[in-house]
Backbone bond lengths (Angstrom), bond angles and torsions (degrees), N, CA, C in turn:
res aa  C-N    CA-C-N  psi(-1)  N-CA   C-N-CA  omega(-1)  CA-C   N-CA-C  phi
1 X - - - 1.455 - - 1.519 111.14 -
2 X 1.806 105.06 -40.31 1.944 91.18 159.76 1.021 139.34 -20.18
3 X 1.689 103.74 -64.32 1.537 106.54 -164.36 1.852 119.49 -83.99
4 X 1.678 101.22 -4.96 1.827 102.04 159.87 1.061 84.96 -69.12
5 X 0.912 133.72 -97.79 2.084 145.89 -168.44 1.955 90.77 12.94
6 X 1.487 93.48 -80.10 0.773 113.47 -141.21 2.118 105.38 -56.62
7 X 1.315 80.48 -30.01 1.785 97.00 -173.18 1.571 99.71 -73.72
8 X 1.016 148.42 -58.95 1.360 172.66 174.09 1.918 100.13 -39.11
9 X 1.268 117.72 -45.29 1.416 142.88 153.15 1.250 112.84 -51.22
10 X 1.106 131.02 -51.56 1.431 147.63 -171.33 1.533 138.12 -82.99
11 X 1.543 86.09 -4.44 1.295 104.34 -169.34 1.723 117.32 -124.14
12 X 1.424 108.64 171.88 1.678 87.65 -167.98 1.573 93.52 -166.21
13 X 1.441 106.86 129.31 1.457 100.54 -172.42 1.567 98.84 -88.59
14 X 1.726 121.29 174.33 1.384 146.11 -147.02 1.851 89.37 -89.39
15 X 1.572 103.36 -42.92 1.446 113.74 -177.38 1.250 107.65 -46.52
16 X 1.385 117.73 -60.81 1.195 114.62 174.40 1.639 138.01 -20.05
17 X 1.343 115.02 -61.50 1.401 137.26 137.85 1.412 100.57 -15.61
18 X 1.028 136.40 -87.75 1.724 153.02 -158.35 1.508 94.37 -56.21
19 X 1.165 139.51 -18.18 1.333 135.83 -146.76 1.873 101.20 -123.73
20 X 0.911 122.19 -2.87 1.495 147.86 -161.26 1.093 117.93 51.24
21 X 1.302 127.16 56.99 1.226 133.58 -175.28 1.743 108.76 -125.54
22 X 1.176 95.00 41.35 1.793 99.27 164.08 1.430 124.15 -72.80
23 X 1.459 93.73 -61.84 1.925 103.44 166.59 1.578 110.98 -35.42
24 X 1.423 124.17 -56.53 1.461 105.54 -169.58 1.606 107.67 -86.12
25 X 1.107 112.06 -23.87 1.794 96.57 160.51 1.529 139.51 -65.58
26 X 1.511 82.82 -27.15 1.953 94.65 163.53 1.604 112.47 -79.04
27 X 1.254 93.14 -20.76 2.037 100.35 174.75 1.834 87.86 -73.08
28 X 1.158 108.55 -84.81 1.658 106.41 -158.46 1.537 102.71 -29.18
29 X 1.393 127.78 -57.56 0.950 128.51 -158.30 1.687 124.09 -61.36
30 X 1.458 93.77 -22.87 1.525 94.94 169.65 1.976 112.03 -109.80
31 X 1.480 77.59 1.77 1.894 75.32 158.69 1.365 117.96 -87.40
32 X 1.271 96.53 -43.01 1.663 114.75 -170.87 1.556 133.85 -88.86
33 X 1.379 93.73 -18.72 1.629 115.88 179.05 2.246 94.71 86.98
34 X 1.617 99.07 -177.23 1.067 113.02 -147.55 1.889 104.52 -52.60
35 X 1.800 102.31 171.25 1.673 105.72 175.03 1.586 97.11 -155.17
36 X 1.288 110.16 139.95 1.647 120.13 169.70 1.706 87.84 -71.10
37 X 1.642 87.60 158.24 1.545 109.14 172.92 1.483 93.02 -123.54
38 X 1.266 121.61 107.56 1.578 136.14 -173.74 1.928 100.07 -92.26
39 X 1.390 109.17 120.89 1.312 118.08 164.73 1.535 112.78 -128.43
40 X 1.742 116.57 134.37 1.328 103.93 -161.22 1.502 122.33 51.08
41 X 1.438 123.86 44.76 1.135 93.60 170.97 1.496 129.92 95.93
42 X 1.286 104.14 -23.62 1.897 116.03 -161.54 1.225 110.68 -145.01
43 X 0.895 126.97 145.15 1.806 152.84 -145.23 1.608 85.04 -91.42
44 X 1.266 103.95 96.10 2.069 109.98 170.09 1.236 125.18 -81.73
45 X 1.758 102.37 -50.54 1.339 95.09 168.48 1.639 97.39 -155.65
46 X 1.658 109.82 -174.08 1.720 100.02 -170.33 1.733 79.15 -143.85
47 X 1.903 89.05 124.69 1.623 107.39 171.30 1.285 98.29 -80.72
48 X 1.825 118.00 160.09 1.028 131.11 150.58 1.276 107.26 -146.48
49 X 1.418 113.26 173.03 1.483 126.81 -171.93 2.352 107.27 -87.81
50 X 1.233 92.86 128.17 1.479 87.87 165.08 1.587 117.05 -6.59
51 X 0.969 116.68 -88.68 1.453 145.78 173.25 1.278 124.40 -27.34
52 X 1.128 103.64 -52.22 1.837 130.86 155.72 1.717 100.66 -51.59
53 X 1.137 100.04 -66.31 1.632 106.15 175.74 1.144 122.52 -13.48
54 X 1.719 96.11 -95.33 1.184 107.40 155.32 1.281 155.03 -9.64
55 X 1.455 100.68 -55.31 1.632 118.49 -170.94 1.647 87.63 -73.42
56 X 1.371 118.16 -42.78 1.352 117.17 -158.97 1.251 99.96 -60.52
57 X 1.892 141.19 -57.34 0.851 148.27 154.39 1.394 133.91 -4.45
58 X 1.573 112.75 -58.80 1.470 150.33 156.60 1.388 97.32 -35.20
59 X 0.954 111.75 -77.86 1.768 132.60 -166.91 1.526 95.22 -43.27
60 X 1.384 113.87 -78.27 1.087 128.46 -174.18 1.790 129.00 -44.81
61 X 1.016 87.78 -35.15 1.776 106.24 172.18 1.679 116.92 -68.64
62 X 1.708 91.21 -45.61 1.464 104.63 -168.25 2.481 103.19 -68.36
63 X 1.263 68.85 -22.59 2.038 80.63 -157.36 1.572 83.63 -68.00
64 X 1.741 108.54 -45.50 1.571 107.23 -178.74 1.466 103.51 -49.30
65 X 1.203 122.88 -63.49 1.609 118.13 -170.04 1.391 117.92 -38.96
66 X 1.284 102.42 -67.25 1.843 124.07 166.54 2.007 105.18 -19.19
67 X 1.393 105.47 -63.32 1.439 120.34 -160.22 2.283 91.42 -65.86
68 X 1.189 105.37 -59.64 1.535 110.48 -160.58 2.197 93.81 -57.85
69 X 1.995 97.15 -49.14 1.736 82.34 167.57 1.551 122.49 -37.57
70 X 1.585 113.08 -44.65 1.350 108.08 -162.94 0.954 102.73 -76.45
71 X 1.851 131.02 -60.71 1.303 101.39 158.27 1.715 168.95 -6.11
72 X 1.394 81.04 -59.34 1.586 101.44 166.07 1.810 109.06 -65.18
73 X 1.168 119.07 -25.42 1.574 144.51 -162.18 1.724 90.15 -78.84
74 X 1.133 105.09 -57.03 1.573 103.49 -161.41 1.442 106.69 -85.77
75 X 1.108 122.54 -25.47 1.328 128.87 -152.77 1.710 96.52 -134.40
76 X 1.431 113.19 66.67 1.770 102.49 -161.29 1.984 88.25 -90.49
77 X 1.304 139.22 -34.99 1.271 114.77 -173.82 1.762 116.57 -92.48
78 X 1.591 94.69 -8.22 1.804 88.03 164.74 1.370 132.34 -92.36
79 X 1.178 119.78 120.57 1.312 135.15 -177.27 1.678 129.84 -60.88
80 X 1.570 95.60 97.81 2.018 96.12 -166.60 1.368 87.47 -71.67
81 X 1.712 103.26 139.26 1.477 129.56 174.03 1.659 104.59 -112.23
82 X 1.442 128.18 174.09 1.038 126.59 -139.84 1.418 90.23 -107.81
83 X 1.542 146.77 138.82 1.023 141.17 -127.63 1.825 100.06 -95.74
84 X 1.373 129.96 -3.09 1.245 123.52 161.27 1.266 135.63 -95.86
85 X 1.685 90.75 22.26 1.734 104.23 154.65 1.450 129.90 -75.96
86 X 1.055 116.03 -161.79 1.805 116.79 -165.71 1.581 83.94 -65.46
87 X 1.355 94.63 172.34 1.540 135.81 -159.32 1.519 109.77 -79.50
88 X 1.627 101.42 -34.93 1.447 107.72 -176.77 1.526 111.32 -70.41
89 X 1.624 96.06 -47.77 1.573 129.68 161.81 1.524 102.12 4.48
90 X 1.832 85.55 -81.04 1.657 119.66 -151.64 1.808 93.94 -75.28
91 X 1.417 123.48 -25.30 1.570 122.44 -167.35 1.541 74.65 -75.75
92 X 1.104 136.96 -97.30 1.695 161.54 -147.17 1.959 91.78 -20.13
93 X 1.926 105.32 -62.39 1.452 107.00 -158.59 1.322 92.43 -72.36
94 X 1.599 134.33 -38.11 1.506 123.68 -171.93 1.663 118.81 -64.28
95 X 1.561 118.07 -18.43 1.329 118.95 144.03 1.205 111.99 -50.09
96 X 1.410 130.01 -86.33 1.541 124.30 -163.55 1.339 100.86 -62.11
97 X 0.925 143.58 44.00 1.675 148.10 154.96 0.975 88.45 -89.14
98 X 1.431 121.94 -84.32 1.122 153.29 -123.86 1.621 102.88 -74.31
99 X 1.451 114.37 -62.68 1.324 110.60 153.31 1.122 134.40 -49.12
100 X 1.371 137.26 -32.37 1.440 142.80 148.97 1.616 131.06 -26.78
101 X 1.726 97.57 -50.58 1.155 147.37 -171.83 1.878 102.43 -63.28
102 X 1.613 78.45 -57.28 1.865 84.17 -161.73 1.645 100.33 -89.53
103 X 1.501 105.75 -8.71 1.758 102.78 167.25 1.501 103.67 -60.48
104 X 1.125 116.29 -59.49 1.582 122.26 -168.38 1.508 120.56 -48.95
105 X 1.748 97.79 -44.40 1.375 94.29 -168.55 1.287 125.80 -122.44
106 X 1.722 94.67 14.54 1.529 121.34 -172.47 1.646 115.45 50.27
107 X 1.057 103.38 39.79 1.884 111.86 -167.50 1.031 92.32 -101.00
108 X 2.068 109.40 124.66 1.028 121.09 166.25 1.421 119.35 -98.18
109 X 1.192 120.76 0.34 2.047 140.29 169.06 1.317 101.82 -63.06
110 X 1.843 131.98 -8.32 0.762 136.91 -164.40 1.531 124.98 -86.08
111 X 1.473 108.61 -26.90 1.568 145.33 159.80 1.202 112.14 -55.42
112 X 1.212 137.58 101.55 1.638 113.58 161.17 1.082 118.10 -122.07
């Protein structure tokens, strides 16, 4: 029953906006951490706070580093090229993604 709570909490219709209630949704949101902005029905977009941002950013950059180390790890004399090279190029490095990928997170959904 938390996680309705919690979703129902989390969420924030588009009307809202229209109604002048931006200021206190940009308040909750950096009180509370992130909220979908539901229009029609459907998840439009998802606020977060600066900070939140950020960190997310951080995270994301750092996991990138992590993945190209492993890369570089498995694959130390082949040379990753920039992904709008030839086709084979992009097949060859999206393997060592992929293995990189499934080192980290042991994900076998990763195969298709």
């Amino acid at each position: 029953m938390g996680n309705v709570k919690s979703a129902i909490n989390s969420t924030v219709s588009i009307s809202d906006f229209n109604k002048g209630l931006a200021g206190k949704i940009f308040k909750s949101v950096n009180d509370n951490g992130a909220m979908v902005v539901m229009k029609n029905n459907k998840a439009e977009c998802v606020l977060l706070s600066p900070k939140e941002y950020l960190e997310l950013m951080n995270t994301l950059e750092d996991l990138q580093d992590y993945v190209l180390a492993l890369e570089r790890e498995a694959e130390p004399n082949e040379k990753l090229t920039p992904l709008r090279k030839s086709k084979k190029s992009l097949e060859s490095q999206t393997q060592i993604r992929k293995k990189s990928m499934k080192k980290i997170w042991n994900l076998n959904e990763l195969e298709h």
